[in-house]
N, C-alpha and C positions, 0 to 999 in steps of 0.2 A: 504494500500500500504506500503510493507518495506521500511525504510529507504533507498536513498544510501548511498553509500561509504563514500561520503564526510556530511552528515547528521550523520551517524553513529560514524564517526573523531571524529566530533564536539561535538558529546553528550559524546564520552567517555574522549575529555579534559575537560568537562564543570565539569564530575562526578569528574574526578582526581583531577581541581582543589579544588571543593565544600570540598571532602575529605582530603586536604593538608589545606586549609582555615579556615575550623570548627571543631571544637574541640571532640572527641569522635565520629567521625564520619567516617564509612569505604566508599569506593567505591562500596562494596560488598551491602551497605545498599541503595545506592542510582538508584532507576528504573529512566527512562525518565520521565516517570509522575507522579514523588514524587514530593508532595507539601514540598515549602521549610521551611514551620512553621507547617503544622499540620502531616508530615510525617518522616520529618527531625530534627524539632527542632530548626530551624531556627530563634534565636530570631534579634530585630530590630538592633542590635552592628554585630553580624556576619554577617549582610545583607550587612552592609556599607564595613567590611572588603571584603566580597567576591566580591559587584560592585569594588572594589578598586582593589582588583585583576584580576578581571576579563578588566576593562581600562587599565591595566599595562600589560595585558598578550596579549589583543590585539590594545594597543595601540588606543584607541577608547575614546570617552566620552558618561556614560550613566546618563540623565540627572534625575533627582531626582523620578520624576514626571512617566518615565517609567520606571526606575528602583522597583519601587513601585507594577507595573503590572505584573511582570514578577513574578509569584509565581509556577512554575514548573522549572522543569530542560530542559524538551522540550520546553517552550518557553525561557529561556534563550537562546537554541541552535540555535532557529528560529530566536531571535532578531541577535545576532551574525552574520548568516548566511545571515541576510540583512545588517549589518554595515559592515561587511569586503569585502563586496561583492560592496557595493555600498555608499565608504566613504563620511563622510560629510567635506564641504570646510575646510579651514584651512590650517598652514602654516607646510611645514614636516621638 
């Protein structure tokens, strides 16, 4: 099944940001189901940057433990796509 519209949004700021974040890295180079260490190059210091950007871009906290899990760009997209959609408590 194609993505929609708003799945499709989200995977092309996940790439823009991944590509503004880490270092020698295009947007051109990153598919939805690039592995973010064995495709990308993703080592453990850019991980921390990109979650750190990725909490500052959508205002969100990803807690160590799934940020860990998330080793594609589609499932970043997917985590996002249930934090923004359905935030956790706390004070705005």
């Amino acid at each position: 099944m194609p993505p929609t519209t708003d799945e499709r949004q989200l995977l092309d700021e996940v790439r823009d940001l991944l590509a503004a974040t880490v270092e020698d890295l295009t947007v051109e180079e990153i598919g939805p189901d690039s592995s973010l260490q064995d495709d990308l190059g993703v080592d453990s210091l850019a991980r921390l940057e990109l979650v750190a950007a990725i909490e500052d871009r959508w205002q969100i906290e990803v807690p160590q433990e799934q940020a860990e899990r998330l080793t594609t760009v589609r499932q970043i997209a997917a985590h996002l796509a249930e934090a923004v959609a359905a935030p956790t408590g706390g004070t705005a």
